[in-house]
C-alpha positions as CSV (number, residue, x, y, z in Angstrom):
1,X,13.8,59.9,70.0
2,X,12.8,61.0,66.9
3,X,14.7,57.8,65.1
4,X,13.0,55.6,67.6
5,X,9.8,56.6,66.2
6,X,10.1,56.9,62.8
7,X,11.8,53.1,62.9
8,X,8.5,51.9,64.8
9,X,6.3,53.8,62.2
10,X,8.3,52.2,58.8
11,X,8.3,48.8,61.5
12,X,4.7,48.4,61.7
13,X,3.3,50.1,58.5
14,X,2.1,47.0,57.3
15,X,0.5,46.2,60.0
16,X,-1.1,48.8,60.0
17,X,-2.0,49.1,56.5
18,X,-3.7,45.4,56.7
19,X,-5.6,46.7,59.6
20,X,-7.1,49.5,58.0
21,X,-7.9,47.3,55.2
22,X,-9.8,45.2,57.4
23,X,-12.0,48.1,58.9
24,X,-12.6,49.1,55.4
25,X,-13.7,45.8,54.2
26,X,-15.6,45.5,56.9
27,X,-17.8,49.0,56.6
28,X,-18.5,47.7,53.2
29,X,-19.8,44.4,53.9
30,X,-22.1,45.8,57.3
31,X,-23.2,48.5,54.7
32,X,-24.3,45.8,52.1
33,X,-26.2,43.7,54.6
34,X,-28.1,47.1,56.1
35,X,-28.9,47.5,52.2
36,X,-30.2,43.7,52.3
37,X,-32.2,43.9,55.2
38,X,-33.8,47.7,53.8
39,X,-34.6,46.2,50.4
40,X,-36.4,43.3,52.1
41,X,-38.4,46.5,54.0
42,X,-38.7,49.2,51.6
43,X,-38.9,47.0,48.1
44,X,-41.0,44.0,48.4
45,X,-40.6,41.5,45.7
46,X,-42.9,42.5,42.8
47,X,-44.4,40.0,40.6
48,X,-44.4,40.6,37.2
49,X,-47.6,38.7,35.1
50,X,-46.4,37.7,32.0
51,X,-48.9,37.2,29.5
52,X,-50.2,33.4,29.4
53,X,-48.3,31.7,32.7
54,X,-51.3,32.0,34.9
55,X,-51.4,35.1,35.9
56,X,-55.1,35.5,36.5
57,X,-55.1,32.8,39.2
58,X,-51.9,34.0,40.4
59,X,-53.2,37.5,40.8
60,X,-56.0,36.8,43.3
61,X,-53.4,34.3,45.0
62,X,-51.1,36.9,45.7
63,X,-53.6,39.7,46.8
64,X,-55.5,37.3,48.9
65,X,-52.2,35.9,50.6
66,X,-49.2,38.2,50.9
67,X,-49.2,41.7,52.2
68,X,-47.7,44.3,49.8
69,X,-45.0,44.5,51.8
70,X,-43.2,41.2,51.2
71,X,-44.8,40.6,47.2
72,X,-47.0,42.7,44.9
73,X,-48.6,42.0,42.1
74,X,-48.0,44.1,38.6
75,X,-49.0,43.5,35.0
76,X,-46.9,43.3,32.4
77,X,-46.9,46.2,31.2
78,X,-46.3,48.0,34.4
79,X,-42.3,46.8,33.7
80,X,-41.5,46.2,38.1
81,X,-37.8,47.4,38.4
82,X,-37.1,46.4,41.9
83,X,-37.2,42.9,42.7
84,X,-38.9,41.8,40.0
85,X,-40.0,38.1,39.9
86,X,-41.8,36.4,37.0
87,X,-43.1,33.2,35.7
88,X,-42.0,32.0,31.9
89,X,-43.4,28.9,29.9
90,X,-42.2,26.3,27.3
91,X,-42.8,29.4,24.4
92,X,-44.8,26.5,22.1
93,X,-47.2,25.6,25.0
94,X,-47.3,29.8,25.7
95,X,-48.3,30.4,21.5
96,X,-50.9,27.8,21.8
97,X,-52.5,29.0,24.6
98,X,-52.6,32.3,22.9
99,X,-53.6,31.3,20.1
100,X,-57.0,29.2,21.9
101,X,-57.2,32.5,23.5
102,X,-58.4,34.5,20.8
103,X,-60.0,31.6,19.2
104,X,-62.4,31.4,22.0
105,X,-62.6,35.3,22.6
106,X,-60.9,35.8,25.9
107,X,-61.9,34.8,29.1
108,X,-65.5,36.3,28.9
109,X,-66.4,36.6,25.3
110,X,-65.5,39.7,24.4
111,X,-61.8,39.6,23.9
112,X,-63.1,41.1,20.0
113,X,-64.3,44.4,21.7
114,X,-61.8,45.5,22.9
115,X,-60.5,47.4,20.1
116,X,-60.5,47.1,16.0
117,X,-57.3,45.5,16.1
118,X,-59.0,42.9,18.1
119,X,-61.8,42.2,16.4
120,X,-59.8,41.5,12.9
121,X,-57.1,39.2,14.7
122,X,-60.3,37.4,15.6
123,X,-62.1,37.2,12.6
124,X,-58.6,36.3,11.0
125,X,-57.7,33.2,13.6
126,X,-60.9,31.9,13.2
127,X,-61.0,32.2,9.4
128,X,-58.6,29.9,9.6
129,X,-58.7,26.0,9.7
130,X,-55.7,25.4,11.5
131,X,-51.9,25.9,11.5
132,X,-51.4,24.6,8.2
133,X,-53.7,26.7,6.8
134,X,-52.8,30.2,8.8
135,X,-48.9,29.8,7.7
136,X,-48.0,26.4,6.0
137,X,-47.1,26.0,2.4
138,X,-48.3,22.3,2.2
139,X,-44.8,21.3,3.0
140,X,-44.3,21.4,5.9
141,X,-42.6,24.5,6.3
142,X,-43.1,28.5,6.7
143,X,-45.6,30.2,3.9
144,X,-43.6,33.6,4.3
145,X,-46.4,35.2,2.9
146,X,-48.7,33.7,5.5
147,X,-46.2,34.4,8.2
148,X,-46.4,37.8,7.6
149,X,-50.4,38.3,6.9
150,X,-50.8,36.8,10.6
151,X,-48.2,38.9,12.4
152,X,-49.5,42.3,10.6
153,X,-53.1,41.0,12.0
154,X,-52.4,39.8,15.2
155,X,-48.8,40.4,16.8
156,X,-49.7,43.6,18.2
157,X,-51.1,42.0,21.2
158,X,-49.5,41.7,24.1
159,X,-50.1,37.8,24.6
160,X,-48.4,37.0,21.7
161,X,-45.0,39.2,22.4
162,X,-41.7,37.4,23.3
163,X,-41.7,36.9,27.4
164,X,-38.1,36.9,27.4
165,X,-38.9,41.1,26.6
166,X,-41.2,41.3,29.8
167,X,-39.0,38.9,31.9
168,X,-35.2,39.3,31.2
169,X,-34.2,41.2,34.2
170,X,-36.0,39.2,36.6
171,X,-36.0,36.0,39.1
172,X,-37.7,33.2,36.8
173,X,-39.9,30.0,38.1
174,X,-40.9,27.8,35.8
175,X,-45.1,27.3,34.5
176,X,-44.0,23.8,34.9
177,X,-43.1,24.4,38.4
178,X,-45.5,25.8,39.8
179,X,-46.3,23.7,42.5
180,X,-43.4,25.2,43.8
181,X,-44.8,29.0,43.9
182,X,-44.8,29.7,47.3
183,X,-40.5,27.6,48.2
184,X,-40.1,30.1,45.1
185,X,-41.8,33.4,47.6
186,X,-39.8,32.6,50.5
187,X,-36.3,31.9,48.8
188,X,-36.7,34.6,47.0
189,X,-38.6,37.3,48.8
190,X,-38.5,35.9,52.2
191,X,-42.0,35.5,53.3
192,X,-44.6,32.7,52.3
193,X,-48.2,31.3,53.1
194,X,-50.1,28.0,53.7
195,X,-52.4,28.5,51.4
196,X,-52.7,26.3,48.4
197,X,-52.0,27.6,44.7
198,X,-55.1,25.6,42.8
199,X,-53.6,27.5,39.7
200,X,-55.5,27.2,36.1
201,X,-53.1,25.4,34.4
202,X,-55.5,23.7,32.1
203,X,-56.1,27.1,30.1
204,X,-59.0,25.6,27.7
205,X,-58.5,22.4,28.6
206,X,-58.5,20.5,24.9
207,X,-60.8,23.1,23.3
208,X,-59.0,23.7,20.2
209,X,-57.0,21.0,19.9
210,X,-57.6,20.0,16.3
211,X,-56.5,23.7,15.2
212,X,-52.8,22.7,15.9
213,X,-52.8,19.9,13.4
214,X,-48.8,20.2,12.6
215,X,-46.8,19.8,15.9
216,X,-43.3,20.3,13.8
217,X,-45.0,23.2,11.6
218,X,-45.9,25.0,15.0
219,X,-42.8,24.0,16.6
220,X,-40.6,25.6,13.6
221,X,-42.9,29.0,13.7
222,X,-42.2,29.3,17.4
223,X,-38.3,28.9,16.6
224,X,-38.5,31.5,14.1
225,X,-40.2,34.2,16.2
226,X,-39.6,33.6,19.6
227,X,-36.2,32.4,19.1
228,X,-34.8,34.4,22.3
229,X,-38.1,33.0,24.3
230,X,-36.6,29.4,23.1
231,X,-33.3,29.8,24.7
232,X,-34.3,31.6,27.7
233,X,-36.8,28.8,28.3
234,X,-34.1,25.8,27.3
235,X,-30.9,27.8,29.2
236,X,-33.8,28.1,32.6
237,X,-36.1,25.1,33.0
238,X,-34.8,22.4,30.9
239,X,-31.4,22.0,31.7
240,X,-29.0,19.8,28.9
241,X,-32.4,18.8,27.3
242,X,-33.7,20.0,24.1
243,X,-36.8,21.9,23.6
């Protein structure tokens, strides 16, 4: 008797073996999709606003049409660990628009108060006649000497920091894309809202225009110091093209 079973034992071992495997397996996968459906309940996606992609608009967008529950907003600084979800830009388009952004003193005037630092990257940018004169060398190329007077003055800032720092760990749409804000919600955080994004995408329209007289100038700065912004960018949103 005792042969009989311990031939059926050594007999169906592996069958038994592949059937434990299978429960294991199993418990696993039920456990991760529990954990999916409790992140969905417990961590809502949280949208981080990085500097000069619209946040503003975006911010009164999202408070005005998603409960906290599903999305939340949170500034840059704030660094969102759980779900985070963030918008980046073409990094020349993002330097212009922070550069117009100091030129015309924030949003309401008084961008220079805010601090000393402030009110000297002010006074510097618009000391300055326009991108040739705040870092060229009449060559086309980098002054290194002006390069580094205007990051001492005005780098500190937060709207001139690489995005790829606030934005590396997180779900990325596209400035360009926008339009597609609220397929981005629902793929992503699985909830959405009728309600139309109308989002400033304009920033100062053409005011300022003239003070980025050198395209390729600009363009080569940007490579320089946002050279992890310019692959992020070029490796999400553009594909095989070049930026």
């Amino acid at each position: 008797m005792v042969a009989l079973v311990n031939f059926n034992i050594k007999k169906y071992a592996p069958i038994i073996f592949i059937f434990v495997i299978v429960i294991v397996v199993s418990g696993i996968i039920v456990k991760q999709i529990i954990n999916t459906i409790s992140n969905y309940k417990t961590h809502p996606c949280q949208f981080l606003h990085n500097p000069k992609t619209g946040g503003t608009s975006l911010k009164n967008y999202i408070k005005d049409n998603f409960d906290n529950t599903c999305l939340s907003f949170h500034a840059h600084h704030d660094r969102p660990t759980e779900n985070p979800i963030s918008i980046i830009r073409d990094p020349v388009k993002r330097f212009k628009s922070a550069i117009k952004y100091v030129l015309k003193n924030g949003h309401d005037d008084r961008w220079n108060n805010i601090s000393n630092k402030h009110q000297r990257c002010y006074d510097f940018l618009n000391s300055k006649t326009n991108i040739s004169d705040l870092f060229g060398d009449g060559h086309g190329n980098i002054d290194p000497t002006k390069r580094k007077k205007f990051e001492s003055v005005c780098l500190f800032d937060d709207i001139f920091h690489s995005q790829q720092k606030w934005t590396k760990n997180s779900k990325l749409l596209c400035y360009e894309k926008l339009d597609n804000f609220n397929n981005f919600i629902e793929e992503n955080c699985g909830c959405t809202t009728d309600a139309d994004l109308i989002p400033n995408t304009n920033d100062t329209h053409n005011m300022f225009d003239e003070f980025f007289n050198n395209p390729k100038l600009l363009r080569k700065y940007v490579n320089l110091q946002y050279k992890k912004d310019v692959e992020q960018y070029k490796n999400t949103c553009l594909s095989n093209e070049k930026l």
